[in-house]
C-alpha positions in Angstrom: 16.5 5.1 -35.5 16.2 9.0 -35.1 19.1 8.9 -38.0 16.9 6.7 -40.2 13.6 8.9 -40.3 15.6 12.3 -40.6 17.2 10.9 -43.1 14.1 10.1 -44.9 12.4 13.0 -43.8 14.8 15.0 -45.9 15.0 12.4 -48.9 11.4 11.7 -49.2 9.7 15.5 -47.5 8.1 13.6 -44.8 7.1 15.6 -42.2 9.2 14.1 -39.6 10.2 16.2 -36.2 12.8 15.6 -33.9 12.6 17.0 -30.1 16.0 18.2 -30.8 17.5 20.2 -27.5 16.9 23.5 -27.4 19.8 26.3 -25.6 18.2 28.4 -22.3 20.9 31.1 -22.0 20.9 32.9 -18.7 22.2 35.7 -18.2 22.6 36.9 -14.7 22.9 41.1 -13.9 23.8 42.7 -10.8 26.1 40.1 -9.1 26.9 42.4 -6.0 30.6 40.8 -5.1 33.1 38.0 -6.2 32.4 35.7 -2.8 31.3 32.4 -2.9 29.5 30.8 -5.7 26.3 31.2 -8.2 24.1 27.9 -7.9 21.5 28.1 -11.0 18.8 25.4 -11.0 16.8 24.6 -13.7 13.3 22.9 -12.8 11.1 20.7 -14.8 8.8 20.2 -12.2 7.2 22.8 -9.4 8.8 20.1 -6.7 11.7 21.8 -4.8 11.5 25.0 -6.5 13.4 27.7 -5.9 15.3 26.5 -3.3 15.6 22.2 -3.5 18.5 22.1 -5.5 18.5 18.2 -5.1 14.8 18.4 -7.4 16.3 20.5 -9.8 16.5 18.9 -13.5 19.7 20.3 -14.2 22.2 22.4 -11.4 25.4 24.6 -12.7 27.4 26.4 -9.8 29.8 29.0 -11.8 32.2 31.5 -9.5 31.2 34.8 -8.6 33.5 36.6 -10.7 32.3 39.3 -12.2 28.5 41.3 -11.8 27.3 39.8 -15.3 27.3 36.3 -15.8 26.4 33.5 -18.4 25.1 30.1 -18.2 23.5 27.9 -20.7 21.4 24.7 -20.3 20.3 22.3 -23.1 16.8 20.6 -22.6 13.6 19.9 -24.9 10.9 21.2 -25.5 8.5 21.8 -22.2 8.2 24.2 -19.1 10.4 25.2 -17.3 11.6 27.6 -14.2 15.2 28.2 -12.9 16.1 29.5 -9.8 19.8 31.5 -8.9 21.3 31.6 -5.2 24.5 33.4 -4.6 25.7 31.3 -1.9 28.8 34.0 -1.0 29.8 31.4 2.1 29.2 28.0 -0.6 27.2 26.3 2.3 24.9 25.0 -0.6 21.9 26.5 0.6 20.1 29.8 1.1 21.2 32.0 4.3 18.2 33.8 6.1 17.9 36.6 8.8 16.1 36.3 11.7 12.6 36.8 9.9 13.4 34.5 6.9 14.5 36.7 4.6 17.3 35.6 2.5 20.3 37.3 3.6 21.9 36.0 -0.1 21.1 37.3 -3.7 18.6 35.3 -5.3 16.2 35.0 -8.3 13.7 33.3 -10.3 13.1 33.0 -14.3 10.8 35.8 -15.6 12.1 37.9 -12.5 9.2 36.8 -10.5 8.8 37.9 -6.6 7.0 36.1 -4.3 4.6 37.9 -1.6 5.8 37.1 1.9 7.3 33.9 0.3 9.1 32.5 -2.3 8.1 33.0 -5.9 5.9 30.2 -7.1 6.9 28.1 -10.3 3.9 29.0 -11.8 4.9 32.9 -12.0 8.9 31.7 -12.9 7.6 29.0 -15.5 8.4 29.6 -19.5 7.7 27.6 -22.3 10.7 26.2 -24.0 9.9 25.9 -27.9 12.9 27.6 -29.7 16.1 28.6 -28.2 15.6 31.2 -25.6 17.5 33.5 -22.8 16.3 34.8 -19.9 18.1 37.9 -18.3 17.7 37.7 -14.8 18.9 40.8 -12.1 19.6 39.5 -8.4 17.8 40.6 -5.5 20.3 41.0 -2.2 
């Protein structure tokens, strides 16, 4: 059907628009050694953010390889926030010291902190219109 009015959209000039998927590319800075594994969650939603990876829209894990890495995601147009965890020991979740600090890198889109917690999805939320990147450093 979306192949029938695009076509006719272009024929006829009709001012038909597609929700076409748009490309988040995220880059990730300061990857501090080569252990474990990256885990970047991208949220639709503010439930489970950061650190419910089983809420996240879309989840890539990519090796800890080098101290820049790249990851895209394809999704339409809305908000979103994403959320990185280098889980050096790949236990699939986020390692803490005795006061609950995370003991792994981590960030947020926009490069949002949190105050005495974990950065809200409000402060790592972008609108996704066109195709974007986000360069995110991560916090150890």
């Amino acid at each position: 059907m979306k192949l029938i009015f695009t076509i006719l959209s272009m024929v006829l000039g009709i001012g038909y628009t597609q929700n076409i998927d748009k490309t988040i590319t995220v880059i990730l800075i300061g990857v501090e050694n080569t252990r474990g594994t990256l885990i970047v969650n991208l949220y639709n939603t503010s439930s489970g953010f950061p650190t419910d990876m089983t809420k996240a829209l879309q989840s890539k894990k990519l090796l800890a390889s080098a101290p820049l890495l790249q990851v895209n995601f394809t999704a339409p147009n809305g908000n979103y926030a994403i959320s990185v965890m280098h889980d050096e020991n790949n236990n699939e979740k986020m390692d803490k010291n005795f006061f609950g600090i995370p003991a792994e890198g981590y960030c947020v889109s926009n490069n949002a902190k949190g105050f005495m917690s974990a950065p809200s999805f409000s402060d790592a939320k972008f609108e996704l219109k066109t195709n974007i990147t986000q360069t995110l450093k991560l916090i150890y």
